[in-house]
VOKE-626789 format. One line per 8 residues: number of its first residue (from 1); for each residue x, y, z of N, C-alpha, C. Coordinates in steps of 0.1 Angstrom, whole numbers. Each point is the difference from the previous one (the first is absolute). Example, Ala and Ser with C-alpha at 12.3 -4.5 7.8 and 13.67 -1.06 7.14 Angstrom:
1	132:-57:78:-9:12:0:9:12:0 | -4:11:-7:9:11:0:-8:11:8
***
This chain:
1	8:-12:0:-8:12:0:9:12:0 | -5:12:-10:11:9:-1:-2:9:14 | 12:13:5:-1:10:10:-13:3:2 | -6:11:-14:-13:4:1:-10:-10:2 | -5:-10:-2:-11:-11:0:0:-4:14 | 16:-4:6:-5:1:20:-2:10:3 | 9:12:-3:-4:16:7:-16:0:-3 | -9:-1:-10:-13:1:-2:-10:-11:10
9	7:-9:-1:-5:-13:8:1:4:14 | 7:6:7:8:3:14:-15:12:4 | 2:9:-7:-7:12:-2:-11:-7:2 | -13:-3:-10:-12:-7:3:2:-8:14 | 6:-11:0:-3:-4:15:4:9:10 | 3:9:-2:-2:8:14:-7:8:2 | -12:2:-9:-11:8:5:-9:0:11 | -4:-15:2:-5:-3:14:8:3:9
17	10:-2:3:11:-2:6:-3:19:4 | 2:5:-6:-1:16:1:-10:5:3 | -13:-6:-5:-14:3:2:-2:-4:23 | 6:-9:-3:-4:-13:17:5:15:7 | 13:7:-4:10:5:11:-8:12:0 | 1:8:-11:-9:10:5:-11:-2:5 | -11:-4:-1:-8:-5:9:2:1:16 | 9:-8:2:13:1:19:-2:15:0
25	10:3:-8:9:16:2:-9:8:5 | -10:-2:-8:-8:12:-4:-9:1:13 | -4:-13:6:-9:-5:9:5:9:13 | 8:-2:1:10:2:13:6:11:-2 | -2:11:-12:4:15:2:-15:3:6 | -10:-6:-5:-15:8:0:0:-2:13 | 2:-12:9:-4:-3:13:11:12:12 | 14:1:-5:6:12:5:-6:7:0
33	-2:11:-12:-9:12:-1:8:13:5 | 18:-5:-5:8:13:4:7:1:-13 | 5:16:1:6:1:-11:16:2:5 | 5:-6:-13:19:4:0:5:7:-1 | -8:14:-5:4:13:3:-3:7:8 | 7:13:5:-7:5:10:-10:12:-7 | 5:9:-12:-5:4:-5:-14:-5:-3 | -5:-16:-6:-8:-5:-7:-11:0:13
41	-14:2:3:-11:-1:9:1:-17:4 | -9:-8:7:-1:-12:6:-8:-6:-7 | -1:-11:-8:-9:-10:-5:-12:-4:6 | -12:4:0:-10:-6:6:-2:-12:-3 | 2:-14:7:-4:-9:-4:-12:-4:0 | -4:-11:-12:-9:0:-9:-1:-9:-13 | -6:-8:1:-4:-8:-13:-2:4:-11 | -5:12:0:2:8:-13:12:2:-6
49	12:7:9:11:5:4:8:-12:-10 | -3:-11:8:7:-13:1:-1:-3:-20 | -14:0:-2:-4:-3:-12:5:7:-15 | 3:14:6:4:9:-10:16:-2:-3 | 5:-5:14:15:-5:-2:1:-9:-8 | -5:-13:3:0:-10:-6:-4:2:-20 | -16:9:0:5:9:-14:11:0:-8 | 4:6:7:18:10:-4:9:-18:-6
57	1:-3:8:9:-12:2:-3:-7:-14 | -12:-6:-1:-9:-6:-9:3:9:-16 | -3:13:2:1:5:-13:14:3:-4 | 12:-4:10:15:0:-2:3:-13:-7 | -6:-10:6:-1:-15:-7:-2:-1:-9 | -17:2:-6:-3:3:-11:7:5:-15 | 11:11:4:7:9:-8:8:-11:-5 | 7:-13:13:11:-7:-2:-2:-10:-13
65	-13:-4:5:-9:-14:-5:1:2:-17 | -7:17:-3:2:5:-11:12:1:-8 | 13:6:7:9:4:-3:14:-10:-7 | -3:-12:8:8:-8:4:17:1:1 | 8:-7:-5:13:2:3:9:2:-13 | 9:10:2:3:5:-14:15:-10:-2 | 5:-4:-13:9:0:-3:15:1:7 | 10:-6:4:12:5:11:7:8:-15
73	-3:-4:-9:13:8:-8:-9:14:-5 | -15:-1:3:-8:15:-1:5:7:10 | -3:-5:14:1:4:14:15:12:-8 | 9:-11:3:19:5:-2:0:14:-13 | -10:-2:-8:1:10:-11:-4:9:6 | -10:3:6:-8:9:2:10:6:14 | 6:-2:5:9:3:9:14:6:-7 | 4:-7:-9:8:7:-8:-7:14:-4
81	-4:1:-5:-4:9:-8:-9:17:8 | 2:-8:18:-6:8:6:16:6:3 | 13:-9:3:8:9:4:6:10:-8 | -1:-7:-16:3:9:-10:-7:14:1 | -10:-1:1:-12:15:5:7:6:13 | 8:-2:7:-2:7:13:10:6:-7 | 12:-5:-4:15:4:-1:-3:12:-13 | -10:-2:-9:-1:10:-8:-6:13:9
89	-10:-3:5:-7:13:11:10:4:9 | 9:-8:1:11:8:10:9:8:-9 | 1:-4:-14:11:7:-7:-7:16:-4 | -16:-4:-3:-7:11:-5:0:14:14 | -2:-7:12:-2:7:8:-13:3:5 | -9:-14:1:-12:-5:2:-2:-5:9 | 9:-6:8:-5:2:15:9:8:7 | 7:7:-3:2:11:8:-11:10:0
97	-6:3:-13:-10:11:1:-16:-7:-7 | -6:-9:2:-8:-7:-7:-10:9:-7 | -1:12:4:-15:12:-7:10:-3:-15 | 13:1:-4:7:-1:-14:-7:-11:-9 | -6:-12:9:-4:-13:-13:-11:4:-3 | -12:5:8:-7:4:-6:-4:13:-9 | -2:0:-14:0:10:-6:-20:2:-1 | 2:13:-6:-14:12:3:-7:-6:-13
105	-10:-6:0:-6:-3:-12:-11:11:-4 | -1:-1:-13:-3:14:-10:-20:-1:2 | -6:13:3:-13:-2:3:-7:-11:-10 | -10:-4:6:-7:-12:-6:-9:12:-10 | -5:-3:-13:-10:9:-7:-6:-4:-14 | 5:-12:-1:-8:-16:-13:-6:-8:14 | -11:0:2:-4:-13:4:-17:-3:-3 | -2:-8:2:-19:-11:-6:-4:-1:14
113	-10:6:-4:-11:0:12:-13:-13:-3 | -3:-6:5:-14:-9:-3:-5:-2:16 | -14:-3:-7:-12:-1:12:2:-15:3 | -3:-6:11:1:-16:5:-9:3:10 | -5:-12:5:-5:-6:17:5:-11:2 | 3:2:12:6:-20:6:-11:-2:13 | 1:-7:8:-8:-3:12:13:3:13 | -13:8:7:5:3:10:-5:-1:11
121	3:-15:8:-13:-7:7:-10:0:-8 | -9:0:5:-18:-7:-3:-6:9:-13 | 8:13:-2:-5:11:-10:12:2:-11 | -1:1:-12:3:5:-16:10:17:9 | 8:-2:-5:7:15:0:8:7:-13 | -7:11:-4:7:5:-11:13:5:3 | 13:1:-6:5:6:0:7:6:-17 | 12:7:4:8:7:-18:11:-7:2
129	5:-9:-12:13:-8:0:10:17:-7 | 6:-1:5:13:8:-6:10:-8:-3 | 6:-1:-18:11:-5:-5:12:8:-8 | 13:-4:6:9:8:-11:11:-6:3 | 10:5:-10:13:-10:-4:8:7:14 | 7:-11:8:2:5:9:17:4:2 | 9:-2:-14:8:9:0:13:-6:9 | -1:-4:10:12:-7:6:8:-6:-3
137	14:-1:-3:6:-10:-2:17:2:8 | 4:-15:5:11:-1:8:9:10:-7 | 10:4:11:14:5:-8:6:-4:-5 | 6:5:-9:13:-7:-13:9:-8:7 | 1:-15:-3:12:-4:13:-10:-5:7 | -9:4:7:-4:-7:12:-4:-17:1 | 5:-9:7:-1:-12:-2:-18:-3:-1 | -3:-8:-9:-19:-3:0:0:3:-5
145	3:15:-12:-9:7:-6:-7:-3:-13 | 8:-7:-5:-3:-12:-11:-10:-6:2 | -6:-8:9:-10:-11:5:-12:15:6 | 4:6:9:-10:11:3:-8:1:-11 | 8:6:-11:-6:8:-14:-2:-11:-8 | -1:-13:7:-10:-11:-13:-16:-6:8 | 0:6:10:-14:1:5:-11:5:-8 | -5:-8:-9:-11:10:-10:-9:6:5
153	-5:-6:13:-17:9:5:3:11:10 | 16:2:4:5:3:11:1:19:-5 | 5:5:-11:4:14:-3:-16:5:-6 | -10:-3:5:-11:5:-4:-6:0:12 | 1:11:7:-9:5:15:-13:-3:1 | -7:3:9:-14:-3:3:-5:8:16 | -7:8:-4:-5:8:14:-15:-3:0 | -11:-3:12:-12:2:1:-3:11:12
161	-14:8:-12:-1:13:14:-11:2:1 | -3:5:9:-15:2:11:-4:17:-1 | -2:3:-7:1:13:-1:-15:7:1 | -6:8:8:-11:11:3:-1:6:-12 | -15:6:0:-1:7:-10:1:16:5 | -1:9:-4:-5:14:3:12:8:7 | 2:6:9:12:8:6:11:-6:3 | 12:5:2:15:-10:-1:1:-6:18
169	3:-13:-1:2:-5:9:16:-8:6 | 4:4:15:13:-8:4:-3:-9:-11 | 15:-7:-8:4:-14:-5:9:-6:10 | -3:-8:3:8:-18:5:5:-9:-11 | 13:-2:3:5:-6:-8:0:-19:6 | -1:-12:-1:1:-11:3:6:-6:-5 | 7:-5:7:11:-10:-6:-2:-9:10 | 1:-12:-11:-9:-14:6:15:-7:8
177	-7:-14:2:14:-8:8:0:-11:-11 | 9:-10:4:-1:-14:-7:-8:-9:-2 | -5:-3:-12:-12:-9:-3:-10:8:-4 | 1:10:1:-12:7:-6:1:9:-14 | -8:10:-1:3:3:-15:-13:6:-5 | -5:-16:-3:-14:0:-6:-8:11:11 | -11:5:-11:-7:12:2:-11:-9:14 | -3:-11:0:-11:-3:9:11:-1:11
185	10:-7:0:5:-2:11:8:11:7 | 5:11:-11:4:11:8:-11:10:6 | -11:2:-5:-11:9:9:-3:-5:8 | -4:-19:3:2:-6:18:8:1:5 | 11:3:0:12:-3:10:4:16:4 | -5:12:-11:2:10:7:-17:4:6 | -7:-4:-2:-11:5:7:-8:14:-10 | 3:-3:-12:-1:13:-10:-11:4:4
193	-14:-5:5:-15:5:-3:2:11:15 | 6:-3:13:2:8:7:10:13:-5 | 10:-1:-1:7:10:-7:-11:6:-7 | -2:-3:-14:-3:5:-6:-17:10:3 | -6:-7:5:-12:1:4:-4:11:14 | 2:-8:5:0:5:18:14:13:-5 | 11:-5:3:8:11:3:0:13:-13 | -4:-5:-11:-6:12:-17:13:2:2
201	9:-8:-6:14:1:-5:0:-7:-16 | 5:6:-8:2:-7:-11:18:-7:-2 | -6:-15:-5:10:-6:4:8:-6:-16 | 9:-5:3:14:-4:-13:6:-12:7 | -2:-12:-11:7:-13:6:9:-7:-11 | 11:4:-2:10:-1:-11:4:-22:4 | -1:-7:-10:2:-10:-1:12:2:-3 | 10:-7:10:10:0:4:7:-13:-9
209	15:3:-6:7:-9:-10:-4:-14:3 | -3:-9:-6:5:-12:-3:-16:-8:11 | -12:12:2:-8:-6:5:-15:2:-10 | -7:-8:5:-13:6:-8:2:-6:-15 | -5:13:-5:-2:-1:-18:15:-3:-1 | 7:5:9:17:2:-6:11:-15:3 | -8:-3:9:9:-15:4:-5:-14:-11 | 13:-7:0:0:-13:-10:-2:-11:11
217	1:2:10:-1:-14:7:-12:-7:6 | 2:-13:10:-17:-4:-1:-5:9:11 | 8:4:4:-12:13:11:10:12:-1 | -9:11:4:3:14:2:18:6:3 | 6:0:-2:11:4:6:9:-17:-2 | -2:-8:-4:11:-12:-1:13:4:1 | 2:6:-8:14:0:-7:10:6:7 | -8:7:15:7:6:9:8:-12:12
225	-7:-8:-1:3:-9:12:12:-6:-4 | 3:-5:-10:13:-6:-8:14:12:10 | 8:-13:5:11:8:1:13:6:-11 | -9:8:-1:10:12:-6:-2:17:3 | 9:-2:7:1:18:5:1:11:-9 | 9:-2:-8:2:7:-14:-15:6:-3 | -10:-8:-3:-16:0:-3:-5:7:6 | 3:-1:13:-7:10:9:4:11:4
233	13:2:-5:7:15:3:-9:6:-14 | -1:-9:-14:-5:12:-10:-14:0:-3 | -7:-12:12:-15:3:3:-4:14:7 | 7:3:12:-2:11:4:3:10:-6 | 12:2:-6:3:12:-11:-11:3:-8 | -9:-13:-7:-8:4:-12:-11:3:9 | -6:-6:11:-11:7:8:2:14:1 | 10:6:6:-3:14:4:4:8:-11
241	3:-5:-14:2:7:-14:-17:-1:-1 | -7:-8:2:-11:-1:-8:-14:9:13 | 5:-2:10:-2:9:11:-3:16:-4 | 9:6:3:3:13:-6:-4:1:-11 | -2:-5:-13:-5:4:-12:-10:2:5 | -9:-11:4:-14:3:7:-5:13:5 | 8:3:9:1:12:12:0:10:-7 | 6:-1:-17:1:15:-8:-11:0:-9
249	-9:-11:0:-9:-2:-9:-13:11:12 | 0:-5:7:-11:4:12:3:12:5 | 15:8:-1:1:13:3:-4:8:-13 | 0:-8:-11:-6:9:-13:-14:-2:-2 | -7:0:10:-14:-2:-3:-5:9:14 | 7:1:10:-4:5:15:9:8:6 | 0:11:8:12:2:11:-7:-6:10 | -14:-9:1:-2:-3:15:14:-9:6
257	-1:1:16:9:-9:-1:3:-14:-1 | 12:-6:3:-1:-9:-5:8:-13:11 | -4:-8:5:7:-8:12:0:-16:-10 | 11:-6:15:6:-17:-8:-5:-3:12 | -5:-11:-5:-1:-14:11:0:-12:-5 | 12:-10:9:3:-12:-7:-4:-11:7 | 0:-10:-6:-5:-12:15:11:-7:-4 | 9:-9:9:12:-12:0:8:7:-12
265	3:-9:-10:5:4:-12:2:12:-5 | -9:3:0:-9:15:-4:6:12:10 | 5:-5:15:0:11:8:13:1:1 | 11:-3:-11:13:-4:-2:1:11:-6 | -7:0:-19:-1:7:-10:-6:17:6 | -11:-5:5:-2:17:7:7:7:6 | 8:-4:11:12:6:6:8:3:-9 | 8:-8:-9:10:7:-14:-6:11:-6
273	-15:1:-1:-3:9:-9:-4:12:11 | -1:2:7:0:7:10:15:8:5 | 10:-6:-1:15:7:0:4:3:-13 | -6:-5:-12:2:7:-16:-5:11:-1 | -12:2:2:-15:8:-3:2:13:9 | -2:11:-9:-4:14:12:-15:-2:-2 | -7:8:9:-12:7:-7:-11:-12:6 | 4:-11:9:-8:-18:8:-5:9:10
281	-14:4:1:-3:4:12:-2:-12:13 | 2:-13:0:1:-9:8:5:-12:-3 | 0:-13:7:9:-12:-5:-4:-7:15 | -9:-9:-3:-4:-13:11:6:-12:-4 | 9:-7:8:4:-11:0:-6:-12:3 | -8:-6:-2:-9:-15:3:10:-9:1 | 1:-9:10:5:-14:1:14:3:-6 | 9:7:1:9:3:-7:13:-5:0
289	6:-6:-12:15:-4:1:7:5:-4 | 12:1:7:14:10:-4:15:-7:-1 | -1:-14:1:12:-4:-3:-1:-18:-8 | 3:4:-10:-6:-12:-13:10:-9:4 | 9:-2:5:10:-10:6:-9:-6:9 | -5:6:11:-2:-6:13:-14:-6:-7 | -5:4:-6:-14:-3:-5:1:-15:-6 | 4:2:-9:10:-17:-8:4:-8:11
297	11:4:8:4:-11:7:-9:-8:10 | -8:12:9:-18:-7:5:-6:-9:-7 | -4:2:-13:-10:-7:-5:9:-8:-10 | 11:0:-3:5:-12:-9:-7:-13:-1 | 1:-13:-7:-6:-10:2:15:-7:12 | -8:-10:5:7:-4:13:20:-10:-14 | -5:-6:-7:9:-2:-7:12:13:-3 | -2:6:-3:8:13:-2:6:0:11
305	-7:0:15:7:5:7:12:-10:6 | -7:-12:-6:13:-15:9:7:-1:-9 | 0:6:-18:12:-1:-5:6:15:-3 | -1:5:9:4:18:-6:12:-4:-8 | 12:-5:8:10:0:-5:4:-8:-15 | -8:-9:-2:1:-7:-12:-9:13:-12 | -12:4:5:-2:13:-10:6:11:-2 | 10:1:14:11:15:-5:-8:14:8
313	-11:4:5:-4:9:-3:8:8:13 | 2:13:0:7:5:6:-9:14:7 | -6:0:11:-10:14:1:7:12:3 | 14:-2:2:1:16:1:4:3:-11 | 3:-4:-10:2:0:-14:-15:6:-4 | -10:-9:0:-17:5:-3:0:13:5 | 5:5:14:-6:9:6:9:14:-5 | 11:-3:-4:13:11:-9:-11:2:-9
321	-3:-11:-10:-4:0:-11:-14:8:-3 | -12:-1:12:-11:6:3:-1:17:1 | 15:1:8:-1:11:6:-2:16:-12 | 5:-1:-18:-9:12:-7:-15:1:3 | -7:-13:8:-18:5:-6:-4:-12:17 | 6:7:11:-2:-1:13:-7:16:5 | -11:-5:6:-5:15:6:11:3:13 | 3:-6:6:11:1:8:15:12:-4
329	-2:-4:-14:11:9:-5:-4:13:-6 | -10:2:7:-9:17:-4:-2:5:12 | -3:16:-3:-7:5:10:-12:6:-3 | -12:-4:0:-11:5:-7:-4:17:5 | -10:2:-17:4:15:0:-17:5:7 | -2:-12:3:-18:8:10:5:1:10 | -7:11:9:2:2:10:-3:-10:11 | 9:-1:11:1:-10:12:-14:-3:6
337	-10:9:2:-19:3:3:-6:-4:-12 | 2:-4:-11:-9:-5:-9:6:-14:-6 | 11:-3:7:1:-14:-1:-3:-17:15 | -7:-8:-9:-8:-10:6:2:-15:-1 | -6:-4:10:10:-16:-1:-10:-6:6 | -7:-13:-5:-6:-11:12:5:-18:-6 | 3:-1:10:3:-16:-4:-9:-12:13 | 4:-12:-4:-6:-10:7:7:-3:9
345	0:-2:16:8:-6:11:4:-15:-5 | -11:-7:-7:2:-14:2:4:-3:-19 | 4:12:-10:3:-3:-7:13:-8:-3 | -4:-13:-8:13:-14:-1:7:3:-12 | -7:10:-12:7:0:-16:11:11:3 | -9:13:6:17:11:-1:-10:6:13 | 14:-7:11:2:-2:18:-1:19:0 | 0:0:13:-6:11:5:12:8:0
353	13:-6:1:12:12:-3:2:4:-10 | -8:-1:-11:2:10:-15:-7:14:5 | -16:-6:4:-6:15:6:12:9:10 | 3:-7:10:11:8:13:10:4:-13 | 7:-9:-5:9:12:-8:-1:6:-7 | -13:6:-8:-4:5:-8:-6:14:9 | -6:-1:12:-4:12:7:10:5:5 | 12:-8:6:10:7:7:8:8:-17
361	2:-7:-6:7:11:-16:-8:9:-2 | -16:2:4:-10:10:-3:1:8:12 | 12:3:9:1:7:10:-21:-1:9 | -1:-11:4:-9:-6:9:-12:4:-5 | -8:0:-12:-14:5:-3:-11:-3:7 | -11:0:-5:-10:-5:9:-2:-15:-3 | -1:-14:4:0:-10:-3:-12:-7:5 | -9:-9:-4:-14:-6:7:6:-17:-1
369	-1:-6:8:4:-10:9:-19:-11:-8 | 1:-8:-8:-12:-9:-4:5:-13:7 | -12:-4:12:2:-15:4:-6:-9:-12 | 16:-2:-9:-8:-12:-12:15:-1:-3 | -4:-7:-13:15:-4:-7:1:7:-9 | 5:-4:-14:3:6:-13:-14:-3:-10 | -2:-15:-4:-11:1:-10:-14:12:2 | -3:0:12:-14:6:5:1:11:6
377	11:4:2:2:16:8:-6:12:-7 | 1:2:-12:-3:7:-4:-15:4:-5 | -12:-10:3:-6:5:4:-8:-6:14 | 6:3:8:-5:-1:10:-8:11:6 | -10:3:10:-2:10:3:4:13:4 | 9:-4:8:7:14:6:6:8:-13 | 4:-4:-9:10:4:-8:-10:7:-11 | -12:3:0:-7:6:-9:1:17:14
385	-5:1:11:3:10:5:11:8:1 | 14:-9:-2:15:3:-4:2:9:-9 | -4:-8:-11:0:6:-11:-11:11:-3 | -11:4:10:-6:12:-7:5:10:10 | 2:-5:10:10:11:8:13:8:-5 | 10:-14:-6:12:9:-4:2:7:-16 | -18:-7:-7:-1:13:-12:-5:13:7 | -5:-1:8:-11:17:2:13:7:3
393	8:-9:15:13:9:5:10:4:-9 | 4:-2:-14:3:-1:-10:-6:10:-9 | -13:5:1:-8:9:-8:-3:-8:-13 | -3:-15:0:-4:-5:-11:-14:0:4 | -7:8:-3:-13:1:-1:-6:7:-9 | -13:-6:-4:-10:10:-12:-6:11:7 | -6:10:-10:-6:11:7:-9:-5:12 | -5:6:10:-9:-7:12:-16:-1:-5
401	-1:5:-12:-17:-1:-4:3:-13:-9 | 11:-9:-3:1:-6:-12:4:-14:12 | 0:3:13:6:-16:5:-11:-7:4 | -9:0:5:-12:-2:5:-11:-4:-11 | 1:-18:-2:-14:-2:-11:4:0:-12 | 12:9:-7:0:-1:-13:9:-9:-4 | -4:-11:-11:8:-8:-4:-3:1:-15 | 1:12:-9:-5:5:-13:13:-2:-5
***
């Protein structure tokens, strides 16, 4: 039997094996019901609590089951080719000053507008697909950029928007997390009918690279899970190129203003665009991760992690390599009072010290504490009050004759 055929074999049977333990782990954090930070509030224990962990765990499996186990001579390439990238960004002068890799992309002003509905829960929701060539491409030299730029469905953008009719209203910008994309599944997971409705915000949900209409794989975002870092340094690059076009499309139609909120994935991409961007009158961080190393190494498949050494991978290498399109390596240009943060105590996908270091580099913002995990935090209840609190505090609000009842 060849390397990969056990590694694949190894992998499968240890799903139980992983499923049993979390199960324990998870059992016996909930029955604690303390937390390991001091910063982080106390875990109410709770079978709910319990259940939402166990979630997280499950939907990390899941990813494995799908993913499965790559190649050792893929693994080894893709490691190559990540050091080749760092040693260039160190020659260019890219991680010494990372604002340099990213360049200012030219206002968006060709794009197709069309009418759609998807379902949104129990009810039909219209929204306007917004399309246009989205213009990104790696740097000359940059390792990937060949394979990037043979992505066919990938350099053709995609935004859906919620937009009011009659007087100009705050825009929200949304940037989704992993696995999502699709127009039905991104208006559940941000809660678009409240936004949009209740709070009379008109809203923008830019389908983010390699997901949705734009992804080739069997679900939403595949292609991201594959270890290659390279991929994901020029994922995030093309997100916040195709970010900002957005932001210039919606400043040529409004000076209302204009705020980001990201959920997981999404609250990665907003923070970069938030230390790019003048002119962000806000930036909420959901469930947020800030270090793509630490993220990988958590949720790796359990194989990965018993042969690190036989795959090579090297994380301070990933984390050199991360560091042009780390929010970590910005200092965002909203003000310290209109930036926001809530994450999960009991979140298993991205642990609760992405949020702590992401507020402590946000010089301590206001932060909301959700007893839940990662899949369901975001909408949970508390976190709709959060969020209409730190738009009003923010001044993302419609005129006061226009919040109350109108959803025109």
């Amino acid at each position: 039997m060849s390397d990969l055929k056990t590694l694949q074999l190894q992998h499968l049977l240890s799903i139980p094996a992983q499923l049993i333990w979390g199960v324990v782990a998870e059992s016996w954090s909930a029955l604690r019901g303390h937390s390991s930070h001091a910063d982080v509030p106390t875990q109410d224990p709770s079978l709910r609590l319990l259940a939402e962990a166990l979630l997280d765990r499950t939907f990390t499996l899941f990813t494995h089951v799908l993913t499965g186990v790559p190649a050792l001579e893929e693994a080894r390439q893709a490691n190559r080719e990540a050091a080749t990238a760092r040693d260039l960004y160190a020659s260019r002068g890219w991680l010494e000053d990372p604002a340099r890799y990213h360049r200012t992309p030219p206002p968006l002003e060709r794009v197709l507008l069309t009418e759609d509905s998807t379902w949104e829960g129990p009810r039909r929701r219209a929204y306007r697909q917004l399309t246009f060539e989205s213009g990104f491409e790696p740097h000359v030299g940059e390792p990937g950029r060949e394979g990037w730029l043979a992505h066919e469905t990938n350099g053709h953008a995609h935004a859906y928007l919620l937009e009011h009719k009659g007087a100009p209203r705050p825009w929200l910008l949304c940037a989704h997390g992993f696995g999502m994309g699709a127009p039905w599944v991104t208006f559940s997971g941000f809660r678009a009918s409240y936004l949009h409705e209740e709070l009379g915000l008109n809203l923008v949900f830019p389908c983010l690279p390699l997901h949705g209409v734009r992804g080739s794989g069997r679900f939403s975002g595949r292609e991201l899970l594959a270890p290659n870092y390279m991929r994901l340094v020029l994922w995030f690059a093309h997100a916040v190129w195709d970010v900002r076009r957005t932001l210039s499309w919606v400043r040529a139609r409004s000076d209302a203003p204009i705020g980001l909120y990201g959920i997981s994935l999404g609250s990665y991409v907003a923070a970069l665009v938030a230390s790019l961007e003048d002119g962000i009158r806000c930036v909420i961080a959901g469930l947020p991760l800030v270090d793509f190393a630490n993220v990988a190494r958590d949720n790796q498949p359990w194989v990965l992690s018993r042969y690190a050494e036989r795959f090579g991978t090297d994380w301070e290498l990933i984390r050199q390599l991360t560091h042009p399109v780390s929010p970590l390596a910005f200092s965002p240009r909203v003000p310290r009072e209109r930036r926001f943060i809530y994450a999960g105590i009991s979140d298993r996908v991205v642990r609760p010290e992405h949020a702590l270091t992401l507020w402590r580099h946000w010089e301590r913002p206001e932060i909301h504490w959700v007893q839940g995990g990662h899949v369901l935090s975001a909408r949970k209840s508390s976190v709709g009050p959060f969020l209409k609190r730190s738009l009003r505090q923010a001044g993302m609000r419609p005129h006061p004759a226009l919040e109350v009842g109108d959803a025109s």
